[in-house]
NULO-957283 format. One record per residue: x, y, z of N, C-alpha, C, O, CB in turn; residue in three letters. Coordinates in pm, whole numbers, padded with zeros to 5 digits, always signed. Glycine has a CB too. Example, Ala and Ser with C-alpha at 12.3 -4.5 7.8 and 13.67 -1.06 7.14 Angstrom:
! NULO-957283
+01319-00569+00780+01230-00450+00780+01320-00330+00780+01424-00332+00846+01131-00447+00905ALA;+01285-00225+00708+01367-00106+00714+01290+00003+00787+01341+00114+00804+01408-00060+00572SER;
! end
This chain:
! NULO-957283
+09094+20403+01675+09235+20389+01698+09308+20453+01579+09287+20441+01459+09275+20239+01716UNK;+09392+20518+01643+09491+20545+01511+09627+20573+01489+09692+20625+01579+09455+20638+01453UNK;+09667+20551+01408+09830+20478+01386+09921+20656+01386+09874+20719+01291+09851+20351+01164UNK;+09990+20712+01436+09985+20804+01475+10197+20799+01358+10258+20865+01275+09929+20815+01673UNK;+10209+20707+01418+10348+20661+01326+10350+20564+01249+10260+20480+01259+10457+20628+01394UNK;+10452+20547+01154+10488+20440+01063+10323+20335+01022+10234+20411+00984+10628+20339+01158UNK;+10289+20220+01026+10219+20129+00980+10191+20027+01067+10274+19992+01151+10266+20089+00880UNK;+10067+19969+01052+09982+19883+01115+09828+19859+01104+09733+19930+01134+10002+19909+01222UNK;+09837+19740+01052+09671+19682+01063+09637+19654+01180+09727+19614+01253+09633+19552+00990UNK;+09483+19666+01244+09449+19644+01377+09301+19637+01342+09219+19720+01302+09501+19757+01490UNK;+09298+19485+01376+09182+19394+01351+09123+19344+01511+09176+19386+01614+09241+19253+01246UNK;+09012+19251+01511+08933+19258+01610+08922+19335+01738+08877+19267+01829+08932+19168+01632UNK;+08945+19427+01761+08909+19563+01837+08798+19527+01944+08685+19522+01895+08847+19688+01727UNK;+08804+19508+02048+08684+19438+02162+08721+19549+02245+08842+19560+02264+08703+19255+02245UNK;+08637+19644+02304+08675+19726+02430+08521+19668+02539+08410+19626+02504+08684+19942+02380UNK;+08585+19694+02684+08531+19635+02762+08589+19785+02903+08700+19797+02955+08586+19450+02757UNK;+08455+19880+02928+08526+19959+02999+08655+20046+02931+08681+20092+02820+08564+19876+03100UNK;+08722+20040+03069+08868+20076+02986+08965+20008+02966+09079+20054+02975+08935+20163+03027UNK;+08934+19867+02931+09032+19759+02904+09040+19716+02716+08964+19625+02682+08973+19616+03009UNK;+09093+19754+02650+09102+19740+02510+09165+19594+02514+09241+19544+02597+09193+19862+02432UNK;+09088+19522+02356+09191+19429+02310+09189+19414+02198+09079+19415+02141+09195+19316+02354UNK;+09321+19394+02118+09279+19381+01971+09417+19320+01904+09515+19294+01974+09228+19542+01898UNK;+09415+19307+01807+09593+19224+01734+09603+19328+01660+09516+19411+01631+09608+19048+01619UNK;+09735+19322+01622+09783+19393+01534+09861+19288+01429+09908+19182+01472+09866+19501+01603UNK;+09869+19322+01303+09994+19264+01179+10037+19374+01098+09987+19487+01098+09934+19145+01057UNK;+10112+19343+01045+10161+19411+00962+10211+19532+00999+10201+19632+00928+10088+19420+00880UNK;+10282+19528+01140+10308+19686+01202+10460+19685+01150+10525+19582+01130+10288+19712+01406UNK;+10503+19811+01131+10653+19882+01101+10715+20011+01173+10739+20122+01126+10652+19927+00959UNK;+10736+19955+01323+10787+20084+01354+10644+20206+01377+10632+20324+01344+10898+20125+01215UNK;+10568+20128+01436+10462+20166+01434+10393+20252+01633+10409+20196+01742+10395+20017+01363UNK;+10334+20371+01613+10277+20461+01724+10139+20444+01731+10068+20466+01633+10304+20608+01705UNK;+10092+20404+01843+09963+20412+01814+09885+20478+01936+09924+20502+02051+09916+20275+01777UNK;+09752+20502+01871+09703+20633+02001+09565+20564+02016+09500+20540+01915+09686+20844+01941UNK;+09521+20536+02125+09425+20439+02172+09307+20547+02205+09331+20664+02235+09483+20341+02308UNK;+09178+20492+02195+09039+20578+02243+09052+20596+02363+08944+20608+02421+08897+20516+02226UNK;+09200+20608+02468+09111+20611+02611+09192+20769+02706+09310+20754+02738+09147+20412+02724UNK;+09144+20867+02734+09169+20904+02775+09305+20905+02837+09338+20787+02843+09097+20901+02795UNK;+09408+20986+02889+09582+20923+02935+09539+20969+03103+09466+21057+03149+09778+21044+02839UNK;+09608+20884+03152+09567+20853+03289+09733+20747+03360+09759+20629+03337+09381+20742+03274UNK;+09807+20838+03437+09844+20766+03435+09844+20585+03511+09778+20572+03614+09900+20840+03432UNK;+09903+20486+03466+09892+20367+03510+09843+20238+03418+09826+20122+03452+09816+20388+03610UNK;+09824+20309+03271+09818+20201+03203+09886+20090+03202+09991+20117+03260+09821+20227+03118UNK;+09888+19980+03169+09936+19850+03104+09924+19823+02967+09813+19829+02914+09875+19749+03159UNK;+10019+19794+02905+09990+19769+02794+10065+19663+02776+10185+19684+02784+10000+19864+02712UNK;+10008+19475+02738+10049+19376+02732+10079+19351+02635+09970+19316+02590+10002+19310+02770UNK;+10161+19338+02539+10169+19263+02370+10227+19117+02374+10332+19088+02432+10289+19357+02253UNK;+10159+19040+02318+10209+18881+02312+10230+18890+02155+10139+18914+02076+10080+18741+02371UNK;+10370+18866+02119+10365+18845+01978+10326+18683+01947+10275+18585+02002+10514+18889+01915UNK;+10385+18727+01823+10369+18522+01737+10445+18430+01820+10411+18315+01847+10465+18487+01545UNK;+10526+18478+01850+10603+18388+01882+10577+18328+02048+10649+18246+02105+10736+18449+01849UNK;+10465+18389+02100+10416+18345+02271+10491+18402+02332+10486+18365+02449+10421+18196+02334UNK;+10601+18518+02308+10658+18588+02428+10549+18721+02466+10495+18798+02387+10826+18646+02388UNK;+10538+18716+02627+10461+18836+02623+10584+18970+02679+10696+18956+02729+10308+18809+02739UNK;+10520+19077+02649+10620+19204+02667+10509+19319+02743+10390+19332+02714+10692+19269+02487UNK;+10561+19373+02817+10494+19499+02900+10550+19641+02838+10649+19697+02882+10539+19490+03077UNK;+10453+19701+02704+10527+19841+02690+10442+19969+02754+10322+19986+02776+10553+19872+02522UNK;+10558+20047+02773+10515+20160+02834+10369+20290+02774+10360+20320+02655+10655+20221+02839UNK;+10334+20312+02813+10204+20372+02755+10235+20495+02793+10291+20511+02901+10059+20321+02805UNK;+10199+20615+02701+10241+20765+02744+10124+20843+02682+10049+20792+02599+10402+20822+02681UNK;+10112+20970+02725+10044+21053+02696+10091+21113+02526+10201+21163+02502+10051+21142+02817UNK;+09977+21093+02419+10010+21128+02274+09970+21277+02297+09915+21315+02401+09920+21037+02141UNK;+10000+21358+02195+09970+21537+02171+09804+21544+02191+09745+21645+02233+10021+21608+01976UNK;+09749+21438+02159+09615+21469+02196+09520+21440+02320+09397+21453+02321+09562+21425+02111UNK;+09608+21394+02433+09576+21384+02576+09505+21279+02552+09394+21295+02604+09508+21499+02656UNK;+09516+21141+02480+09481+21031+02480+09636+20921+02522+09743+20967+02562+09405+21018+02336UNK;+09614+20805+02503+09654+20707+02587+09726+20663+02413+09659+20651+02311+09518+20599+02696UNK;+09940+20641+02429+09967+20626+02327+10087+20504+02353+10143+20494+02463+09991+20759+02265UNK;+10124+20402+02224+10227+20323+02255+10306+20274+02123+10267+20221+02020+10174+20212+02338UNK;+10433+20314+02170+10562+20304+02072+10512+20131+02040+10438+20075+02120+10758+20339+02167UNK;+10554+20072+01935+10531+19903+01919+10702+19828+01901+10756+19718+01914+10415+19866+01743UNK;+10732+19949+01869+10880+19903+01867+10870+19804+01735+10793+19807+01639+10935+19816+02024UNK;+10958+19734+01764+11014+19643+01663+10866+19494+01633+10870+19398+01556+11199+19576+01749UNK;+10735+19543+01748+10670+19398+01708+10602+19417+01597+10546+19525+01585+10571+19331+01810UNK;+10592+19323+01497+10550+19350+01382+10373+19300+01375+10275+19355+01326+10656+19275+01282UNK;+10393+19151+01460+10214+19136+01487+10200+19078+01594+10303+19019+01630+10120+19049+01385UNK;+10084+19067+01685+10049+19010+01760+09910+19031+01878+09836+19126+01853+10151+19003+01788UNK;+09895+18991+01934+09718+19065+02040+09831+19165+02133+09952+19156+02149+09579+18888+02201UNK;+09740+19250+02177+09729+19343+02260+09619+19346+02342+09503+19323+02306+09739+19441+02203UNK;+09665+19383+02479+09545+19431+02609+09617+19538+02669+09734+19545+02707+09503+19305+02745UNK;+09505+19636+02669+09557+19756+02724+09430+19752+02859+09310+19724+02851+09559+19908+02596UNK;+09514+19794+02977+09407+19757+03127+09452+19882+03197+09530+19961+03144+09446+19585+03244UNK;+09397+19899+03323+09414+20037+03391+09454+19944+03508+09388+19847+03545+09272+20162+03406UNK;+09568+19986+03562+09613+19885+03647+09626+20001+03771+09573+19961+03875+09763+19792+03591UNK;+09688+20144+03782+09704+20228+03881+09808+20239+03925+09887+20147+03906+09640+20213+03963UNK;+09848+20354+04002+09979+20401+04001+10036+20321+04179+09978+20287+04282+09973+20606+03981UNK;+10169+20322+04132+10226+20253+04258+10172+20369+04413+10180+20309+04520+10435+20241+04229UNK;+10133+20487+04421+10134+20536+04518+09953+20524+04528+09901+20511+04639+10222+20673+04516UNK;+09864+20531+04396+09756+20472+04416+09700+20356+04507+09609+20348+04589+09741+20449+04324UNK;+09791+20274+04460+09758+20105+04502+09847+20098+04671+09820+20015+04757+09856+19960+04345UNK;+09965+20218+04685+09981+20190+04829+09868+20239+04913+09828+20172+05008+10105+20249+04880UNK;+09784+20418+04862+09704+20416+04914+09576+20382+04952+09513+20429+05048+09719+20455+04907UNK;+09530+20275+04852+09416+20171+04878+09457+20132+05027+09409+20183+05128+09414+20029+04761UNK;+09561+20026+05022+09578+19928+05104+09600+20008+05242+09545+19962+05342+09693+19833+05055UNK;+09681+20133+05253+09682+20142+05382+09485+20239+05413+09442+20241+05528+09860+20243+05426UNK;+09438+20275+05349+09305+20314+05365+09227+20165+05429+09169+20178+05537+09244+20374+05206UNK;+09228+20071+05384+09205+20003+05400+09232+19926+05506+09132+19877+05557+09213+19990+05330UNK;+09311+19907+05543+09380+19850+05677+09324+19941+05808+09279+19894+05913+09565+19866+05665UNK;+09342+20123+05763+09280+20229+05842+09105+20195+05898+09049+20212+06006+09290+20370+05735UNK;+09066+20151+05795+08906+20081+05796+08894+20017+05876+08819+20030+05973+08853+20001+05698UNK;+09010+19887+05839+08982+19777+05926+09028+19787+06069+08971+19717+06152+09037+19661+05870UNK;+09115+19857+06101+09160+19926+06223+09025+19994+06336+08984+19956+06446+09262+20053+06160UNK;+08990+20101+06254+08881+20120+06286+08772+20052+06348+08744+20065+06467+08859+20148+06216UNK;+08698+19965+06248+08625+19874+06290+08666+19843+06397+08626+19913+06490+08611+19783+06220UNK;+08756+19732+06428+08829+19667+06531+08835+19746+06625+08796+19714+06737+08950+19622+06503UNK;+08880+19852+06600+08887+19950+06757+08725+19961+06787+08704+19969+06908+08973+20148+06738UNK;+08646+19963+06733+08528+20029+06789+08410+19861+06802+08295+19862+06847+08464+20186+06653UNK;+08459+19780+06767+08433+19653+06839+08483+19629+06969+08411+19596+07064+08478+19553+06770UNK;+08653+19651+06978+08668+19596+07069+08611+19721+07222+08589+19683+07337+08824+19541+07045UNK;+08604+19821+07186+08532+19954+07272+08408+19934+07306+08352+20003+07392+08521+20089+07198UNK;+08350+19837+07242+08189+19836+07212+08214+19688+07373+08164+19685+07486+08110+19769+06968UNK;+08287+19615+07320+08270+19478+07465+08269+19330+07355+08306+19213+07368+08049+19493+07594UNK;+08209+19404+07254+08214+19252+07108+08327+19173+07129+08320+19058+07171+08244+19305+06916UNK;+08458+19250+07095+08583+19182+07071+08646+19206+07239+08626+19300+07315+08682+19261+06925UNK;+08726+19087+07258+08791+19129+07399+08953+19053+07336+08963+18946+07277+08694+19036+07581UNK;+09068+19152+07372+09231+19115+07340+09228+19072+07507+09177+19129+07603+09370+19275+07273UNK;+09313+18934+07495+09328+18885+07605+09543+18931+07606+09605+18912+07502+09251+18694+07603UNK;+09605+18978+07712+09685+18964+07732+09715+18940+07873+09671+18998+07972+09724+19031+07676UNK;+09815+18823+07860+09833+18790+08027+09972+18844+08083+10081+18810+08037+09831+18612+08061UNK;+09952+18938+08192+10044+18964+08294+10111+18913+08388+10184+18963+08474+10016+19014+08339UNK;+10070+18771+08354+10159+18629+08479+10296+18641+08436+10311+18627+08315+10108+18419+08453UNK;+10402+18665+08507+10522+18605+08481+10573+18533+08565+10589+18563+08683+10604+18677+08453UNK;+10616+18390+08491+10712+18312+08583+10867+18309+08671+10899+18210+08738+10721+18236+08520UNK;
! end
């Protein structure tokens, strides 16, 4: 990791995949540029001292790694997670639904599944 602006200590450092976690103290106005590749859809969670948590934005640093302004927090943990982009995560779900569509159509074609609708009207 490295402090790319101003100042910051960054102590217990745990990476898991591409999910980082680690605290920071002693930050001032501080940039920092993370080991992970920039992609967009990061998260980047900061809980300071004080138990408020904050969501800052994560951007691409000059070196096509994964970077984040700290702003004004001076210490606190950090988790950085790959969460995915809003048109990502719409296209899971409708892929998915397409699947399950699928299936279903070719059950109910097969004689497995039978849709009952009734044509009685009173």
């Amino acid at each position: 990791m490295t402090v790319l602006r101003g100042s910051a200590d960054v102590k217990d450092f745990n990476r898991n995949g591409n999910q980082l976690d680690f605290s920071i103290s002693n930050a001032s106005s501080a940039v920092l540029e993370l080991p992970l590749i920039y992609y967009a859809g990061y998260q980047v969670r900061v809980t300071d001292n004080n138990g408020e948590d904050r969501t800052l934005p994560a951007y691409e640093s000059p070196n096509h790694l994964v970077a984040v302004d700290l702003g004004g927090i001076s210490a606190g943990g950090v988790r950085v997670a790959y969460r995915g982009t809003l048109p990502g995560q719409v296209g899971f779900y409708l892929s998915f639904a397409g699947w399950a569509g699928l299936i279903l159509f070719g059950l109910y074609r097969k004689g497995t599944f039978k849709l009952r609708w009734s044509n009685n009207r009173v």
